[in-house]
Structure formats: C-alpha cells, structure tokens
C-alpha positions as CSV (number, residue, x, y, z in Angstrom):
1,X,-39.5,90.9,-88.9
2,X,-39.9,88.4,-92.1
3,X,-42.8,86.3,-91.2
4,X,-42.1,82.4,-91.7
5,X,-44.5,80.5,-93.6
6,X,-47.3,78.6,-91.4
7,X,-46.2,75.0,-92.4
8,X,-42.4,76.0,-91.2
9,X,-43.6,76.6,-87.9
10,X,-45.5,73.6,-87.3
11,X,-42.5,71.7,-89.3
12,X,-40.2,72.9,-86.2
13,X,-43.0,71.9,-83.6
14,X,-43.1,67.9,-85.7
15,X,-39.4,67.7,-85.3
16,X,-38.4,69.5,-81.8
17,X,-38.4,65.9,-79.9
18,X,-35.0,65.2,-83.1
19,X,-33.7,68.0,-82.2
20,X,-33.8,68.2,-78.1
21,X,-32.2,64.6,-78.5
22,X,-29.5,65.9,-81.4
23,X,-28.5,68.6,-78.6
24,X,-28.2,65.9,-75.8
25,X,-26.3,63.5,-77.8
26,X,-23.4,66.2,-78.8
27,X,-23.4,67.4,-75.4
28,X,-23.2,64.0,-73.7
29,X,-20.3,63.1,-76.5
30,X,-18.2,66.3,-75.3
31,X,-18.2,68.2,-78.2
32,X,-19.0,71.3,-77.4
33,X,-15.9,71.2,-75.4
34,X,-13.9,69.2,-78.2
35,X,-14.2,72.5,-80.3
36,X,-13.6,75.0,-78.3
37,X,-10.4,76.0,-79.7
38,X,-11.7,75.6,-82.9
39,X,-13.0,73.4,-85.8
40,X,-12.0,69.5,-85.5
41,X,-13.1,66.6,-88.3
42,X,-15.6,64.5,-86.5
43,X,-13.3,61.7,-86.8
44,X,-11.1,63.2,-83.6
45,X,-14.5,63.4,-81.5
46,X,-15.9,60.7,-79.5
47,X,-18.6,59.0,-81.0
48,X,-19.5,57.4,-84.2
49,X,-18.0,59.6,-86.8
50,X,-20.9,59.2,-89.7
51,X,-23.2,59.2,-86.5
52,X,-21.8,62.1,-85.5
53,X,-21.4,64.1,-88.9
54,X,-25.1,63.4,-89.1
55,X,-26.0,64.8,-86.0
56,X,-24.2,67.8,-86.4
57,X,-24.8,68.6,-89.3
58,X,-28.6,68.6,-88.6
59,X,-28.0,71.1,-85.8
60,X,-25.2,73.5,-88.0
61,X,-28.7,73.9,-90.7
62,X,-30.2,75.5,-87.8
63,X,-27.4,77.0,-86.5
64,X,-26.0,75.0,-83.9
65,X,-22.7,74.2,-84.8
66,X,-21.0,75.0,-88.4
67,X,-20.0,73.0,-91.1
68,X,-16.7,74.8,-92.1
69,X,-15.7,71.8,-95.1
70,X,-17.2,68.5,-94.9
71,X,-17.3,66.7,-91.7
72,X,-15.4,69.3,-89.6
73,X,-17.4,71.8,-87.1
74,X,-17.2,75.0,-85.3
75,X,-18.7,76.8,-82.6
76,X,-21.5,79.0,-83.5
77,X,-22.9,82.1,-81.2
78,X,-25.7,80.2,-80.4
79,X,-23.5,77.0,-79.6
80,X,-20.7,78.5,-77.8
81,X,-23.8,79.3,-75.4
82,X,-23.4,75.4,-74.2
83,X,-20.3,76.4,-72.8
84,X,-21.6,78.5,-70.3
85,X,-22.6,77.7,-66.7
86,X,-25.7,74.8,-66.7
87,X,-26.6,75.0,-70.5
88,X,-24.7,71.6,-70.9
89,X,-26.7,70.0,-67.7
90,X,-29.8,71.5,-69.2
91,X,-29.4,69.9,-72.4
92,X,-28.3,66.8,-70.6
93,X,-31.5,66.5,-68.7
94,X,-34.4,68.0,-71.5
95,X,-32.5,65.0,-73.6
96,X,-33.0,62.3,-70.8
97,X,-34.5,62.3,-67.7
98,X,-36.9,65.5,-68.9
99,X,-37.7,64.2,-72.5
100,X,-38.4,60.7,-70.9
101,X,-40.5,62.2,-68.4
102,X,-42.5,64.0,-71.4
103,X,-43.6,61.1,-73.1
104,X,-46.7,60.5,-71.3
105,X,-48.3,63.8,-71.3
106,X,-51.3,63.6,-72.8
107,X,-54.1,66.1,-73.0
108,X,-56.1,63.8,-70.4
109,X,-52.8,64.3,-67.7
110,X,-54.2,65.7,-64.8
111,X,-51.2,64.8,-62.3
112,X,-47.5,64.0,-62.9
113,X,-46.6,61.0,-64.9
114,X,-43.1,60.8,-63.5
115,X,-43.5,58.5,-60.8
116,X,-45.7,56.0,-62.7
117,X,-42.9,56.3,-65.7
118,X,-40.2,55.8,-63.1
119,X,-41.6,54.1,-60.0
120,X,-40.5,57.1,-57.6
121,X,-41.2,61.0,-57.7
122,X,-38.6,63.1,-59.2
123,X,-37.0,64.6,-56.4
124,X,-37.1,61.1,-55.3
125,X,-35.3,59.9,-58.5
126,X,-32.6,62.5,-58.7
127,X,-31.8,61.5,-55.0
128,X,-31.6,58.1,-56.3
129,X,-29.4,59.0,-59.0
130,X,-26.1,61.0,-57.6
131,X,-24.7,61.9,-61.2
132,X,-28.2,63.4,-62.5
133,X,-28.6,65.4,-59.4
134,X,-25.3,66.6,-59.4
135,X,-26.1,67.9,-63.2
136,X,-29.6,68.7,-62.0
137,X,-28.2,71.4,-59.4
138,X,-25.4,72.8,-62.1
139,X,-28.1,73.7,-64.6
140,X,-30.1,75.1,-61.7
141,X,-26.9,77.3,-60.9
142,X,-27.0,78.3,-64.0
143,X,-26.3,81.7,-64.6
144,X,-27.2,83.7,-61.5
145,X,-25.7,87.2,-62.8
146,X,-28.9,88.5,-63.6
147,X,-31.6,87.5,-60.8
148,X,-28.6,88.7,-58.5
149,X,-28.7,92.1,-59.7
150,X,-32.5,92.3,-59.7
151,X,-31.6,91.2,-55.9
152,X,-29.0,93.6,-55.4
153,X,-31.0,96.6,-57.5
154,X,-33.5,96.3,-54.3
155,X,-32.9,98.5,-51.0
156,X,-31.0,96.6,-47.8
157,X,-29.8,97.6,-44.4
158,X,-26.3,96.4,-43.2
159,X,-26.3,93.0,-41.9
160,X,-29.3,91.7,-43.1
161,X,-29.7,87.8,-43.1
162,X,-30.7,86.5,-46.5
163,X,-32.3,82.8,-46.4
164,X,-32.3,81.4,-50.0
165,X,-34.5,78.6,-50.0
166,X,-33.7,76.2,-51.5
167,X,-30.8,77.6,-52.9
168,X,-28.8,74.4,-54.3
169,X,-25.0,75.0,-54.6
170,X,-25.2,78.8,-53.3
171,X,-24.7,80.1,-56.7
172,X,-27.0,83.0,-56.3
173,X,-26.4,84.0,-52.9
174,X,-22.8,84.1,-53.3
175,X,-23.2,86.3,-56.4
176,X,-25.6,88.8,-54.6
177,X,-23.4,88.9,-52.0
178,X,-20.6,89.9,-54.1
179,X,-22.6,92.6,-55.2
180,X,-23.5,93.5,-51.5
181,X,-21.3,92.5,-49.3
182,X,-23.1,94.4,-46.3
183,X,-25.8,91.1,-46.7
184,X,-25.3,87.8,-44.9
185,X,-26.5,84.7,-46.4
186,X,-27.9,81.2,-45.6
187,X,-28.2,78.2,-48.2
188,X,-31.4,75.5,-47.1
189,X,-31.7,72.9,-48.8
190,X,-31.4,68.5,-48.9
191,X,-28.2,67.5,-47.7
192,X,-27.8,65.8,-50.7
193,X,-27.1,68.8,-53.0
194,X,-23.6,69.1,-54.4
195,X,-21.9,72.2,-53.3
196,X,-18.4,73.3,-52.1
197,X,-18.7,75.0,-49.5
198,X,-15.3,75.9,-49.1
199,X,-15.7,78.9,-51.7
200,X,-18.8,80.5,-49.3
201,X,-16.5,82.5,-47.4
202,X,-17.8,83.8,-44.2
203,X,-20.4,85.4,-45.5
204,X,-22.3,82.8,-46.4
205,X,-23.0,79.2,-45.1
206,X,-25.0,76.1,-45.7
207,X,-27.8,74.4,-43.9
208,X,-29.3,70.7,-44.1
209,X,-32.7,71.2,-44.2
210,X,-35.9,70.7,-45.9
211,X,-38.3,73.6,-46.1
212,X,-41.2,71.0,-45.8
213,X,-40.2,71.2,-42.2
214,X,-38.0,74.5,-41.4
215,X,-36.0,77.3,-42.4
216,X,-33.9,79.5,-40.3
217,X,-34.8,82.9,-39.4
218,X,-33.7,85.8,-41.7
219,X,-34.3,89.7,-42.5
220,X,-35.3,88.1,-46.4
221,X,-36.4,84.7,-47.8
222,X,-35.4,84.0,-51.7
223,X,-37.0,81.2,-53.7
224,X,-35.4,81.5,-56.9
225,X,-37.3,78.5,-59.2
226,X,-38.7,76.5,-56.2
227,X,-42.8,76.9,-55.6
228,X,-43.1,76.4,-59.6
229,X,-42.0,72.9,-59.0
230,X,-44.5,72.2,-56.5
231,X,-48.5,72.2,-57.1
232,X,-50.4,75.0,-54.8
233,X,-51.0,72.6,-51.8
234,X,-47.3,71.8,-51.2
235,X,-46.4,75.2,-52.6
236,X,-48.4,76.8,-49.5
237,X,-46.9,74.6,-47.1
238,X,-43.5,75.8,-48.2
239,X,-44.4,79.4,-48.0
240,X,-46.6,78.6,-44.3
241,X,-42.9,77.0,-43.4
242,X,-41.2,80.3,-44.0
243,X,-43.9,82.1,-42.2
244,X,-43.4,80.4,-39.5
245,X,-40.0,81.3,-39.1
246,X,-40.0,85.0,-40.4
247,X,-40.1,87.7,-38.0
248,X,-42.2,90.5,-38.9
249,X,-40.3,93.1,-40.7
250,X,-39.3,90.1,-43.3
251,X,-39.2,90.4,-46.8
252,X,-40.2,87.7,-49.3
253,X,-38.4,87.7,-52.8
254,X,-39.2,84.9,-55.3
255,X,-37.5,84.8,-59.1
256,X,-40.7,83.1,-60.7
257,X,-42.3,84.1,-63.9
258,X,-45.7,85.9,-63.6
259,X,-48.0,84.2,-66.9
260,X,-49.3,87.1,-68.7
261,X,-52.3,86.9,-71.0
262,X,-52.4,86.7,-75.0
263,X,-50.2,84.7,-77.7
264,X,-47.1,86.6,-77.5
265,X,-44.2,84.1,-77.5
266,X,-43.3,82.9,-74.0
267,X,-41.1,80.3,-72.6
268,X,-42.8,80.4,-69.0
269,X,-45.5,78.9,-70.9
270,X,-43.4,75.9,-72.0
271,X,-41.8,75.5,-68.6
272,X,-45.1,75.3,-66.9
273,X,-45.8,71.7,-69.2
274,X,-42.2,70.8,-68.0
275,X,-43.2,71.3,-64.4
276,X,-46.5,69.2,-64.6
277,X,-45.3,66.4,-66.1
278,X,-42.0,66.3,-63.3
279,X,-43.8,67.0,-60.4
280,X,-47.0,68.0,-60.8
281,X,-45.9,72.5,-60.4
282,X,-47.0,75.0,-62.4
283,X,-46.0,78.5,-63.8
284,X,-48.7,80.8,-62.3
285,X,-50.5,84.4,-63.2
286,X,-50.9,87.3,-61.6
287,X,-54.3,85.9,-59.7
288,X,-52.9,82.7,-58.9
289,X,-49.6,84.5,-57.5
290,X,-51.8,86.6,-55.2
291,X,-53.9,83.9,-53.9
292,X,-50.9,81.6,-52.8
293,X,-49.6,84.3,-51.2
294,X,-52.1,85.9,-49.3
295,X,-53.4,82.6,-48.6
296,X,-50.3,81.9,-46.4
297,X,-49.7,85.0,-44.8
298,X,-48.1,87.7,-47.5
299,X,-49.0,90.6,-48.6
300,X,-47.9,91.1,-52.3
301,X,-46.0,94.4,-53.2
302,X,-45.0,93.8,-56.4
303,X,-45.2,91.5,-59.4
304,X,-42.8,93.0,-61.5
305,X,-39.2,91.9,-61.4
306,X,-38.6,89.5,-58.6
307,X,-41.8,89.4,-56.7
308,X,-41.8,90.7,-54.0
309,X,-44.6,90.5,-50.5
310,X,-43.8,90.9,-47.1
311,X,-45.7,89.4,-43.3
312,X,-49.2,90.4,-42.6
C-alpha cells in the first residue's frame, strides 16, 4: 500500500465540503443518468455547460467521472456506483439538507443544531418536505442485499413473524423474505413514508405506526439504521416499546455498527458526527451497546454481524 504524503491527506480533508457539493450538483443535474449509455459533450446535459465541464472535470481528477476528449464524460466504476439503488438520494441529501445541517457543528455542540438551523427537528422537516423524504427513504432502501443475507444466514422456524421497525419502503424485509420465504413480515413505520405496497405480496404488509408508542407482536424485531438516529434516552424508549410487545421467545436483530477502538479507517466514525448534528444519535461501542440493551430488558448474544439479544 503506497503511503500518500501527509499534506495530501489533509489537502482532501480542506476540500471534502467542494467536493460533497460537486457530487450533489451532477447528481441533482441528471448526469449520471445522461451518460449511462455512454460519453455525451456537456453541452447535451442540463446545466451550464462551462459550469458543468468544471464540475466534472474536478470529480473525473479523482475519479468520478472521465474526461474522454475535452468537455465530454463517461461513467467511471466508482461513478456508475450512483446508479445504484439510494446512492443518488444520498448524494442528494449529504449535498443539501445533510451538508446544511453540518455547518454548525462546532467542537462546543453538545446537542443537534438542526432544529435551531431549520426551526423544526429533522424528522419533523423531512415530514415537512414530501420530495426530501421521499429521497430520504430511497437512500435508506438502499441496498439491502447484504444485511438481508446476514438476516437470512441466521437460524428460523417456519412461520415466524418478522417486525422491521422502522423499516421505510419494506426494502429489507421483502429481500429477506425472498431469501426465506418460510418468514412472515411486518413494516412499522410513520404513515408518511413512501412505499408501494402493492409489490409486498402476501408475505409481507405495512403498518402505520410509530414505535414511540407501539409495535405489533412478532417471533423477531429488526432495526436496521434506526436507534443510531436517536440519543440513548429516546433510543431506550424505542427498544422499552418493543419490549413491551415481544413475547418471550423473541429475538432482537439490529444492523448497527459496533465502534471499535484505535485509528483504523472507519466510516461508522464519520456517520456518528452525521447523526449528532441531525438529531442528536450516535454510533455506539461495544459498552454503550450493552448498556442500552440490558438497560431495557435484552440480553446481548452477540455483537458481531447483526447484533443480536433476546427477552430477559
């Protein structure tokens, strides 16, 4: 591994706010989708084409994008990814709404700056605001192939009710599901989510709800990116909800990064700013992990994976 000189990686840390907003512009313009049968002059995209040219061609020297002759671009690996499910939203959002929200963190912020930034609190906002939650709950679908095979890898009986709270459009119940279709599922969450349910099939089904108050009873709870958005007193009344409601033999499975020690690189680490600054959450360690959920009535199992505790 070469070893990049120590003023190149600060260099990259000076410019990152350029280059989140370079992403969102191109992404907002349609590009990514303009060329994705193959190099186009800027001058066919929307936009301003010097504008434009200049914007990509800052990304294509990092590898975004290529120049192929001047002032016409092609997909590169790494931007053919923003054709995938929720990349697009996500640069949509850490361009606006996110990089917005990020302007007052300071090393004195001790609570979320959102609402004072934009009168209301996030979840608040993106009811607010139809379009951003709609793009809000497509990045969140994301891609769901991999935590539903960590789901699926995990041992189930036939018929088992799986509750995803606070599973947005259904996108990771409906792929675990296609992966085991011996499972039934349930979707909580805000009526206000976009989904269709028409494509659940009768597997699967939605419920209005919000897990502040209740969640229906099921054989296994998943909160996939849910109690990091929360900080640990609302993130206990979420997981006291669900205890509530789970019968004994339950099972609690939570996709959630477990913060390890040391300087490696680590992108849980940059998410957990993200989540103070929206809404006060946090990305938590192994101790922190173990006291929320003992604290409301788990027993942790495992760590490793999706994490995994069951009733006490």
């Amino acid at each position: 591994m070469i070893e990049r000189p120590p003023e190149a990686v600060l260099w990259d840390f000076l410019r990152g706010a350029l280059m989140t907003k370079a992403v969102a512009a191109v992404v907002d313009a349609g590009v990514p989708e303009a060329l994705s049968d193959g190099p186009r002059p800027v001058a066919e995209l929307d936009g301003d084409p010097d504008t434009l040219h200049r914007l990509l061609r800052a990304l294509a020297s990092d590898g975004v994008f290529r120049e192929t002759e001047p002032g016409v671009f092609e997909h590169t690996d790494a931007s053919r990814h923003l054709l995938a499910p929720g990349w697009s939203e996500f640069a949509h959002l850490f361009g606006g709404v996110f990089f917005d929200a990020t302007t007052d963190l300071g090393a004195s912020t001790a609570e979320a700056p959102f609402p004072k930034r934009f009168g209301v609190g996030f979840w608040e906002w993106l009811a607010e605001h139809p379009a951003e939650r709609a793009a809000f709950d497509a990045a969140m679908a994301g891609e769901r192939a991999r935590p539903a095979e960590r789901l699926a890898a995990l041992d189930w009986r036939e018929g088992e009710v799986v509750v995803d709270v606070g599973g947005g459009n259904g996108a990771l119940l409906s792929e675990l599901i296609g992966r085991r279709p011996e499972l039934r599922g349930i979707v909580l969450d805000l009526p206000e989510t976009v989904r269709d349910e028409s494509t659940f099939g009768g597997r699967l089904e939605f419920v209005a709800g919000s897990f502040f108050d209740s969640v229906p009873e099921g054989d296994a709870y998943v909160l996939s990116g849910i109690l990091h958005d929360w900080p640990d007193d609302a993130a206990a009344r979420i997981l006291q909800t669900i205890r509530r409601a789970a019968p004994p033999h339950a099972r609690l499975l939570i996709n959630e990064s477990v913060i390890e020690a040391g300087n490696e690189p680590s992108g849980a680490k940059w998410l957990d700013l993200l989540m103070l600054v929206l809404a006060g959450g946090r990305e938590r360690d192994q101790r922190q992990w173990q006291a929320l959920l003992e604290g409301a009535g788990f027993r942790v199992e495992s760590l490793d994976g999706p994490i995994v505790a069951t009733c006490r």
